[in-house]
N, C-alpha and C positions, 0 to 999 in steps of 0.2 A: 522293559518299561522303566521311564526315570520318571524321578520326583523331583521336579527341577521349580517349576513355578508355581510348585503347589501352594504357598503361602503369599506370593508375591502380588498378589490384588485385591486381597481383600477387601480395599476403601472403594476398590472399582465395582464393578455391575456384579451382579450372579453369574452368569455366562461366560464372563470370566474365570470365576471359581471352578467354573465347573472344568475348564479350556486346562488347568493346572495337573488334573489327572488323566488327562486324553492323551499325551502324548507318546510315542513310541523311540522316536531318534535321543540316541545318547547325546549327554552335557556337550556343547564344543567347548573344545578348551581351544583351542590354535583360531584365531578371529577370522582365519580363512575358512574354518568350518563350523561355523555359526550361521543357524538357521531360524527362520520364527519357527520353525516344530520342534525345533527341540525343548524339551522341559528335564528341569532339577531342581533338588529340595530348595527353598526359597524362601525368606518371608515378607510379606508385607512390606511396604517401602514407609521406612520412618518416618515423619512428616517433614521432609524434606520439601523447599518452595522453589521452583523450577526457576531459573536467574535468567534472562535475555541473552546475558552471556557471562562467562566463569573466564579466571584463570587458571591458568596450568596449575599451580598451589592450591588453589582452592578443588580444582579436579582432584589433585592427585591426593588430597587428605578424607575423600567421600567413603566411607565403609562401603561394606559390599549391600547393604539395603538400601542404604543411599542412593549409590550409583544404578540401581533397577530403580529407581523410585523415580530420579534426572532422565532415565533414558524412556522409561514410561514415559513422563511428565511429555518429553519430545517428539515423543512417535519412533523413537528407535528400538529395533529390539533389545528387551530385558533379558535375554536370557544367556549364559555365558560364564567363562570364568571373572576372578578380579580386572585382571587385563585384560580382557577384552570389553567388559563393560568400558572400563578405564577410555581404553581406545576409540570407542564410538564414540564417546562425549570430546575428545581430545580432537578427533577429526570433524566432527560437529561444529564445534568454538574455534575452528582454525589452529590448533595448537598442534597438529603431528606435527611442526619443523623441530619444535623446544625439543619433542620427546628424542628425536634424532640426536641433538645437541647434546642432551643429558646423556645419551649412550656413547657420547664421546666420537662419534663419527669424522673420522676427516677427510679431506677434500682427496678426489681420487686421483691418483698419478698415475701418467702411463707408461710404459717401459721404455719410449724414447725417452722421455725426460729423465728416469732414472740414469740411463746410457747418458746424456749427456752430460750431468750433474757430476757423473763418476769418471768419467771418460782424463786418461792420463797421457800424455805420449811416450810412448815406449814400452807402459809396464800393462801387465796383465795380472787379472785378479780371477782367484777361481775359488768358490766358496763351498769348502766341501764340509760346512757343520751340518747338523741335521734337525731339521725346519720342523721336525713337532718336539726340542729343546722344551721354548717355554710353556708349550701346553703340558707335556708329560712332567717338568716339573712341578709347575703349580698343583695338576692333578694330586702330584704323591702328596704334595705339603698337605692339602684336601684330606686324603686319604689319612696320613700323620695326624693332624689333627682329630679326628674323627674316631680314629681310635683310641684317643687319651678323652675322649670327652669333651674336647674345646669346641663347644659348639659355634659360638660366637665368629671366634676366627675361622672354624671349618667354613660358617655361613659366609662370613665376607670374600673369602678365597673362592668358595664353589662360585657366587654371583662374578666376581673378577675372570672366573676361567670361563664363564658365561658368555658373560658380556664380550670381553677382549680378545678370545680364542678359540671358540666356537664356533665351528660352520657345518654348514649341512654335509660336507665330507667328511668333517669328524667332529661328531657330537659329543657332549659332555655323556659319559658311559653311563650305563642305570646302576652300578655297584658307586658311581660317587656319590649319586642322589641319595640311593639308600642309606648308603653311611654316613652322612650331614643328615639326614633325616634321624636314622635311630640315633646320633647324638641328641638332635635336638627333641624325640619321644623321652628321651632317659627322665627318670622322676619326674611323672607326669606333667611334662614340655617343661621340665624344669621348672616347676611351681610357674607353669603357663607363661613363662614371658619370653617361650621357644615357641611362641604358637605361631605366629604372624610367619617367622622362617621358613615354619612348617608347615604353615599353608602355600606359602609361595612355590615352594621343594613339590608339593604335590601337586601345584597348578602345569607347574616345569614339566613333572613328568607326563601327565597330561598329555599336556603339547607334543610331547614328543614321541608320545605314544607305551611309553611303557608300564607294563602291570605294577601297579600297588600292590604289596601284600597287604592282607585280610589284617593280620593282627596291628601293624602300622598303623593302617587306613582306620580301625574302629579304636585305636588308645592316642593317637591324634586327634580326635574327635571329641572323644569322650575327657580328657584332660585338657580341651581349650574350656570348656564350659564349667562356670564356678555359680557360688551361690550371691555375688555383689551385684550390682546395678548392671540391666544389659547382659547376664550372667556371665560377666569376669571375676577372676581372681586377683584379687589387688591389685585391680584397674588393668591386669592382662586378660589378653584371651578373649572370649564374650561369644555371642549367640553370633555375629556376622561372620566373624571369625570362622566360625564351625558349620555354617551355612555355606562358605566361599568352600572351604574342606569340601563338603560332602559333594556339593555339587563337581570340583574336580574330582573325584573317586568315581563318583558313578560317570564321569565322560572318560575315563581308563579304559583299555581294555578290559573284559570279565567282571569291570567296577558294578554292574547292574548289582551282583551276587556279593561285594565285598562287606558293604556296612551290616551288620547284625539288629535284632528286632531291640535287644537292649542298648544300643547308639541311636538309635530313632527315638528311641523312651525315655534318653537322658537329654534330646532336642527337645521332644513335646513337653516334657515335665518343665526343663528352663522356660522355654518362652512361653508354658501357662504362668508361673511364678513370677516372670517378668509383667505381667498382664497384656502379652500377645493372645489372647483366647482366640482370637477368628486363625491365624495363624498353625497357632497348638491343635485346632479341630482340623484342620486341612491335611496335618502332616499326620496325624493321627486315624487320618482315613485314608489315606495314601497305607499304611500298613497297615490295617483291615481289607481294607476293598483289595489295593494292588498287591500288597507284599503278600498279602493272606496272612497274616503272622496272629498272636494271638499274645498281646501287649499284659504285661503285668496289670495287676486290677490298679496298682499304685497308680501307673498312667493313667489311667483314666479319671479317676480320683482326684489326681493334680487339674487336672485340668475342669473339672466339674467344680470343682474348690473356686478356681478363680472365677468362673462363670458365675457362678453364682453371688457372689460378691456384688454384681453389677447388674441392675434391674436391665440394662440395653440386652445384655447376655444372660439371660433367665431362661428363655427357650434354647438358646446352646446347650444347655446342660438335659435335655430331653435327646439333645444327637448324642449325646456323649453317653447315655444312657440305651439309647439304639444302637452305638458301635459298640458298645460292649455285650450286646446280646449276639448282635452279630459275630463277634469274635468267638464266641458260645462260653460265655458266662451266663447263669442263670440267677436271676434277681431274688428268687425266693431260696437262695442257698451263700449268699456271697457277703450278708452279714456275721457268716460266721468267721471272718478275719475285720481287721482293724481298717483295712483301706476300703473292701467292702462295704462297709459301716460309713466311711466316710461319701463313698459314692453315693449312696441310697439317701446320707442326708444331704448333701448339695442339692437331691434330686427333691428332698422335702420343702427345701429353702426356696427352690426355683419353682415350684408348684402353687405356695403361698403366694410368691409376690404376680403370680400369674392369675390368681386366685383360681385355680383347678382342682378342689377342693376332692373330687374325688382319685386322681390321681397321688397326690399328696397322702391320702386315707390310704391308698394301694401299695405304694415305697412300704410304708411303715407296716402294712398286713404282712407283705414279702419279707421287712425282716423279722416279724415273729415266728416265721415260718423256718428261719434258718435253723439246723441242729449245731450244736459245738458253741454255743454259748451261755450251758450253765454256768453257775447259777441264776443269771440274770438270763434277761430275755433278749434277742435280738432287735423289737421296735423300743424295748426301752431303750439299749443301749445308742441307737441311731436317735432317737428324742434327745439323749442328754448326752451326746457326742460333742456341742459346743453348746454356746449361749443361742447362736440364731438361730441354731436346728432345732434348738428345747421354744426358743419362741415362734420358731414357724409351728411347729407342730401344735400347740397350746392354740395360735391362734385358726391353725386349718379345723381342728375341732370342734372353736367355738364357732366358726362360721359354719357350718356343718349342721351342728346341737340347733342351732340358731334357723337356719332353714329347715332341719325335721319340725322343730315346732311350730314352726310357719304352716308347715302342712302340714301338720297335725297330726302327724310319724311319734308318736309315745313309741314305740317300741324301736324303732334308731334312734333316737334321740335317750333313751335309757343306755342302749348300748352302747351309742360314744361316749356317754358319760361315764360307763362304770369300765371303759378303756382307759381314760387321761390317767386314773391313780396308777397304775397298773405299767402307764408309760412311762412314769415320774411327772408326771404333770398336773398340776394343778387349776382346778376350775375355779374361775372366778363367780362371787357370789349372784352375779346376772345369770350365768350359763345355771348352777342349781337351781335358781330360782325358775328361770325357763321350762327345765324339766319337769319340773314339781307341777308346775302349774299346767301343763299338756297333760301331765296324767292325770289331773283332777280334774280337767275339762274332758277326761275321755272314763272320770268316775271310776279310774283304778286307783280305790286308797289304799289299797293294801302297798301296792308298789308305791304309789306316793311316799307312805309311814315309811318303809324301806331307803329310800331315797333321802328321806330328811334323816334319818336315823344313823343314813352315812355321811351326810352330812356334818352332822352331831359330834359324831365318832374323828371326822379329822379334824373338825373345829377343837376339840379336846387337848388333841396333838400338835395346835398349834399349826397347824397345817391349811388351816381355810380359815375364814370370819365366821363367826356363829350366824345361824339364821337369824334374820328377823322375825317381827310379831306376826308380820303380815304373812308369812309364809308357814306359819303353825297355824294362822287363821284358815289359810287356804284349805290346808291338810284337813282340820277339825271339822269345814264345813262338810268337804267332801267323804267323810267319814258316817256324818250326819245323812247325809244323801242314801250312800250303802247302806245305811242299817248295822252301821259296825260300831258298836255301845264300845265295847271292849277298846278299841283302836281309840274311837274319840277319848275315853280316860287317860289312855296310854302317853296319847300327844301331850295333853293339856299336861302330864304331870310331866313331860320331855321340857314343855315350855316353862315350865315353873321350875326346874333344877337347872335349864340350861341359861335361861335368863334371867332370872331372880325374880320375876313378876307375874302377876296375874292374866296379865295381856291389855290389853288397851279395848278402846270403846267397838271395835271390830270381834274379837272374842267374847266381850259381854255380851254382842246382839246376835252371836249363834250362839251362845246358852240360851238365850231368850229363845230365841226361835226352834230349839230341843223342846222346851218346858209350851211354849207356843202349840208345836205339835199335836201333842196332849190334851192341851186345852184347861192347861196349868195354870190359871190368871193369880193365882196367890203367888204362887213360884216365881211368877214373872215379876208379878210384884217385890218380892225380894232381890231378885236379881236386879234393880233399878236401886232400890236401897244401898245394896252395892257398892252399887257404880257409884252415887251423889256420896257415900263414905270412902271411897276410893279416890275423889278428888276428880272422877268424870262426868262430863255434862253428858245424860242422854240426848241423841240427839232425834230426828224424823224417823232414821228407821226403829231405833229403837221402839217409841212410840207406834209407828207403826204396828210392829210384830208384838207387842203386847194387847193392841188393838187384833193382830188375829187370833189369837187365843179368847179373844170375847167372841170373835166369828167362830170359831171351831165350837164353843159351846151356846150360843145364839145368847147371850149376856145382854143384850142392848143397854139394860142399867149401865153397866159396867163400862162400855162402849162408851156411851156421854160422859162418863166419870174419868173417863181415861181422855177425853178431847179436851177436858175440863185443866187437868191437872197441865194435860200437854202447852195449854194457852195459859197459865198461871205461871210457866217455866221459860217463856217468850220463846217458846217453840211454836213454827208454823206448819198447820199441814200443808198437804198437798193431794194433789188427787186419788193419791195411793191411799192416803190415811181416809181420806172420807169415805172412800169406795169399802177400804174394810169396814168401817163403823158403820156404814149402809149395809154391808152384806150382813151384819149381827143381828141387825133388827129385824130378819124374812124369819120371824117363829110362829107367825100366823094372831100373835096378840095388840088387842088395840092399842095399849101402852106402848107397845114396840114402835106402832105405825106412828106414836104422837113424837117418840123420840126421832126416829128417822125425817119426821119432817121439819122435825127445830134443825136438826143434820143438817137437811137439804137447803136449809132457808140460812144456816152460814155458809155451806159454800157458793151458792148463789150469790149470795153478797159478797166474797171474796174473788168469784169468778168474775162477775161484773167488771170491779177495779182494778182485775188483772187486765181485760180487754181495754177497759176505758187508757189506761195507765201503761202497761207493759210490765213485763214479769219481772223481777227482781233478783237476779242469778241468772242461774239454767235450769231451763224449764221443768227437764224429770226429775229434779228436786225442789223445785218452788212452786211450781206452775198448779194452780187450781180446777185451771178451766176442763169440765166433764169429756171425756173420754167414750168410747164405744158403750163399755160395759159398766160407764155410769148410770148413762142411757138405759141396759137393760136393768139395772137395780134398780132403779126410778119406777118403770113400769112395774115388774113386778110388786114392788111397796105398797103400787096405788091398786095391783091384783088385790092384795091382801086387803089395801084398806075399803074394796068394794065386798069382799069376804065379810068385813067386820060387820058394814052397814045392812047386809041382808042377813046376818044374825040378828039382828036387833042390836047390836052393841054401839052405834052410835047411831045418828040423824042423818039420812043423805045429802041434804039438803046443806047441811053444818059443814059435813065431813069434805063436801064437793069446795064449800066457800074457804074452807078453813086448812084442813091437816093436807089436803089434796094440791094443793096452791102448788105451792114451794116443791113438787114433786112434780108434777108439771114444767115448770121453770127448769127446770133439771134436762128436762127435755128438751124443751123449747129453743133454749137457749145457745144461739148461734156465735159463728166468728165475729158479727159486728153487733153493735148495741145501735140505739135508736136516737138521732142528734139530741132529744130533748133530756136523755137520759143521759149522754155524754156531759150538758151541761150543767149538771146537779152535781159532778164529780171533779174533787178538787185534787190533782194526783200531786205528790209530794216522794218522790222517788231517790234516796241517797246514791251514788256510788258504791256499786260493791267493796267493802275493805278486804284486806290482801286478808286476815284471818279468816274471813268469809270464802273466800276461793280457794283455799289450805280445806277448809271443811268441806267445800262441794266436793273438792278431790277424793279426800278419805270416802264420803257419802257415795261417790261414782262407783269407788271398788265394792262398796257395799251391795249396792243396787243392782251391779253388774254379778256379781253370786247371787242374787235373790234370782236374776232375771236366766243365768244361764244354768245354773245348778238348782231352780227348781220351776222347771216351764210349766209345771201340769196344773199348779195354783198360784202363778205370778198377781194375779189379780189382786188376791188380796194379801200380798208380799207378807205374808207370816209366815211361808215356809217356802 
């Protein structure tokens, strides 16, 4: 089997590619046995733009990708030595008469004319020197040279005894090729500018049929190839170079078996480094699949390296990671060398920009799995193998962290997090935060405290930003939820040494709402004192949650004193604050029912203006207008205040015209108002100011803990 066009299409179809490893018939070298089936190593035709028509100079200066690139371009076959590609375009563009010319050809004579040109009268001429004179001399000189080393001149000699004195009865011998060859291998091709010679010497022998040796064939190869542009050595040699090579060795006789799995690995490695990747993957599976060989881990590496590089070739680097299983390496063992490591992260690199988020998660499992990398761990070292494999990897996990908390996965989402430190990797203060807050939506504060408390500990080290207020808020609340006394003290004094402060108006309203619980209205009461000595305005929920600690202990006093205070401070309720200060007053006393109906008879009056007029903000922070379970306080009030009237403690008659009214109204009181009552109503509505939309925000987070972390008494938002 040859690898002849295994690289040489890849700008073309698939099916193509695929056509590069089908083939069975050896390289033709001689242009009379060139066939379209035959296939050799090859690559990709350089972006070479197919001419109407070329001259001979501009032919004869095309490298050998070039020249498959023109004959592609033309419908001719690609496949071939130098010369022969050479020659299809030559015959193509009319130019075989020049190539005659160039080889010096002269016009034929025939043996009359000779006779008569020479013809004497009298004398006879008998010519008894011997007719292979200048071939066998030139040979030796060939030979002469070649054993001192004169490459140059062996090469110009051997072409002279080629061209000039070679015929198919006596061909130039395979002992001269090889000796102008191993002149021109000596120190590797002569620091490479023996190479082009030694391609030609190999394509000759080719042609002519005789065997390459093995170590020739594979240090010709391997010494045209450098690490410059094109992979030449100061501008000698290069990847076409050594593609024109290979493919005459493998159209040699026995050439199938001559080049070795590390000459292929110093092809693949060049032309990934050159940023051939489609090229590099085709000859790279050419020795997997055909050769069966089993490529250093280096090769593959090189070549997942440059893939990776280039979002086009992102999923290349998944075949490169399949030929290598293939070859039987195994992924979970192959970070324990350096190229390994390199493999595994190209494969993290190409996973990120793929966004295959659990693939990416998998490279990096496999190499913590490798052994032979104490002290350190095998996915660290693939994490922090370069700059892009530490930032793929950093961001495959927050994409990761990011959708566990979407689904509301607290327990992967804990796990990738307390992986990054562990990889060398660093979460940003969004991904803790994420965490943190899934667990306290799933009411694990212990893990929470945990979580912020590593937090803490790498903020310390310089290693992260400290938490914010809001994220000790979160913790505190959720601690309050559990019943965890201990954890909640623990936070608050974590947030007082790790930020220098008390916390902000979020923290003051879950201590409110602790002492609220209880049904603490003194406590609460100091905790407000506080706040206004701390330099914070309480704001609705505040008010609120000290308004349920009058519900929790049925205060109704208290209740009006705190509505009181709260509209002396130009704070507005809302339905939330009314609905508590309503549920305070259900103690069964008639005082209670007279305060709940002065209540009901302000938010009636605010409800109204809200309809007439339109809210002012957003709604579940400003909105007035009675709700479901306004509705039920309402009625029951007027239970209570028909309880009072058949004790005898008020007049039915009174109680019906009077305290009852405004409780009613409560009820009653639908989405529209009535034209005449619209017209009595003068609305005077400002613009929300931007510090006003700063506040609903904060208020949003508030509400949204009141509302998710304690559902069983959202009502009356005290706990």
């Amino acid at each position: 089997m040859r690898l002849v066009t295994a690289c040489m299409l890849i700008s073309s179809t698939t099916s193509l590619v695929a056509n590069g490893f089908q083939a069975t018939s050896p390289l033709s070298v001689r242009t009379s046995r060139v066939s379209t089936s035959s296939k050799s190593v090859a690559t990709a035709p350089m972006s070479a733009t197919t001419s109407s028509s070329m001259s001979y100079d501009e032919v004869n200066k095309l490298a050998f990708r070039a020249l498959q690139s023109e004959c592609k371009e033309l419908g001719l076959s690609a496949v071939g030595t130098t010369a022969a590609l050479r020659g299809r375009l030559l015959e193509h563009f009319g130019l075989a008469k020049e190539v005659a010319l160039e080889k010096g050809a002269a016009p034929a004579v025939t043996p009359e004319e000779i006779e008569e040109l020479c013809a004497t009268d009298g004398i006879t001429f008998c010519d008894e020197s011997d007719p292979d004179f200048d071939f066998k001399s030139l040979l030796s000189d060939v030979m002469q040279k070649s054993s001192v080393g004169h490459w140059k001149s062996a090469t110009r000699k051997l072409k002279k005894l080629n061209k000039q004195y070679s015929t198919s009865d006596r061909p130039v011998p395979r002992e001269a090729y090889l000796a102008v060859l191993e002149a021109c291998a000596a120190n590797r091709n002569n620091g490479a500018r023996a190479t082009e010679p030694a391609r030609k010497i190999l394509e000759d022998m080719a042609e002519s049929d005789y065997e390459i040796p093995t170590d020739l064939a594979n240090s010709c190869v391997m010494n045209s190839l450098g690490e410059g542009p094109g992979g030449t050595h100061d501008q000698c040699g290069g990847i076409d170079a050594a593609l024109a090579m290979v493919a005459a060795v493998e159209a040699s006789p026995n050439g199938s078996s001559s080049l070795t799995d590390a000459t292929y690995g110093r092809l693949v490695s060049t032309l990934a480094n050159d940023g051939a990747v489609e090229e590099a993957i085709l000859v790279l599976r050419f020795m997997v699949v055909e050769k069966l060989f089993t490529p250093p881990l280096g090769t593959f590496a090189d070549v997942a390296k440059a893939a990776a590089k280039s979002d086009d070739h992102a999923e290349d680097v998944l075949q490169v990671l399949t030929y290598a299983k293939a070859a039987g390496y195994e992924l979970d063992n192959i970070a324990a060398v350096e190229a390994g490591r390199d493999l595994l992260a190209s494969g993290v690199i190409a996973a990120e920009k793929m966004d295959n988020l659990a693939l990416g998660l998998r490279l990096l499992t496999a190499a913590a799995k490798a052994e032979g990398c104490a002290p350190d761990s095998g996915d660290d070292l693939v994490a922090s193998s370069s700059a892009a494999a530490q930032r793929a990897s950093t961001l495959i996990h927050k994409r990761a962290i990011q959708q566990a908390c979407k689904d509301n996965g607290w327990k992967l989402a804990v796990k990738l997090l307390e992986l990054m430190p562990k990889r060398g990797l660093t979460p940003a203060t969004s991904v803790w935060r994420s965490v943190v807050s899934t667990c306290c939506k799933n009411e694990k504060s212990r893990k929470a405290t945990a979580i912020l408390m590593d937090w803490i500990t790498l903020a310390n080290e310089g290693k992260a930003d400290k938490p914010p207020v809001n994220v000790f808020n979160t913790v505190v609340n959720t601690c309050e939820v559990c019943g965890e006394e201990d954890l909640t003290v623990k936070v608050l004094d974590l947030m007082r040494d790790t930020l220098d402060t008390e916390g902000n108006i979020i923290t003051f309203n879950i201590a409110l709402k602790r002492l609220a619980k209880t049904g603490n209205i003194i406590g609460c009461e100091g905790i407000l004192i506080g706040m206004l000595n701390e330099g914070i305005e309480p704001n609705v929920v505040s008010y609120t949650t000290v308004l349920g600690a009058c519900a929790k202990t049925k205060n109704a006093a208290m209740a009006s004193m705190w509505l009181q205070r709260m509209s002396a401070r130009n704070c507005s309720p809302n339905y939330h604050t009314y609905n508590t200060a309503l549920a305070a007053c259900l103690d069964g006393k008639l005082e209670s029912t007279f305060i709940a109906s002065k209540i009901a008879s302000e938010m009636v009056d605010d409800a109204t203006f809200e309809l007439a007029c339109g809210v002012k903000g957003l709604a579940k922070f400003k909105s007035t207008t009675p709700d479901t379970y306004t509705r039920f306080l309402a009625r029951e009030l007027m239970k209570q205040l028909r309880e009072n009237w058949r004790s005898g403690d008020i007049d039915m008659a009174l109680a019906k015209s009077t305290t009852r009214v405004p409780l009613l109204k409560l009820v009653d009181l639908g989405k529209e108002l009535p034209p005449e009552v619209l017209s009595e109503i003068q609305c005077e509505i400002p613009e929300e100011e931007e510090d006003e939309q700063s506040e609903n925000s904060e208020q949003d987070y508030e509400f949204s803990l009141l509302a998710e972390l304690h559902k069983d008494d959202h009502r009356t938002a005290m706990v």
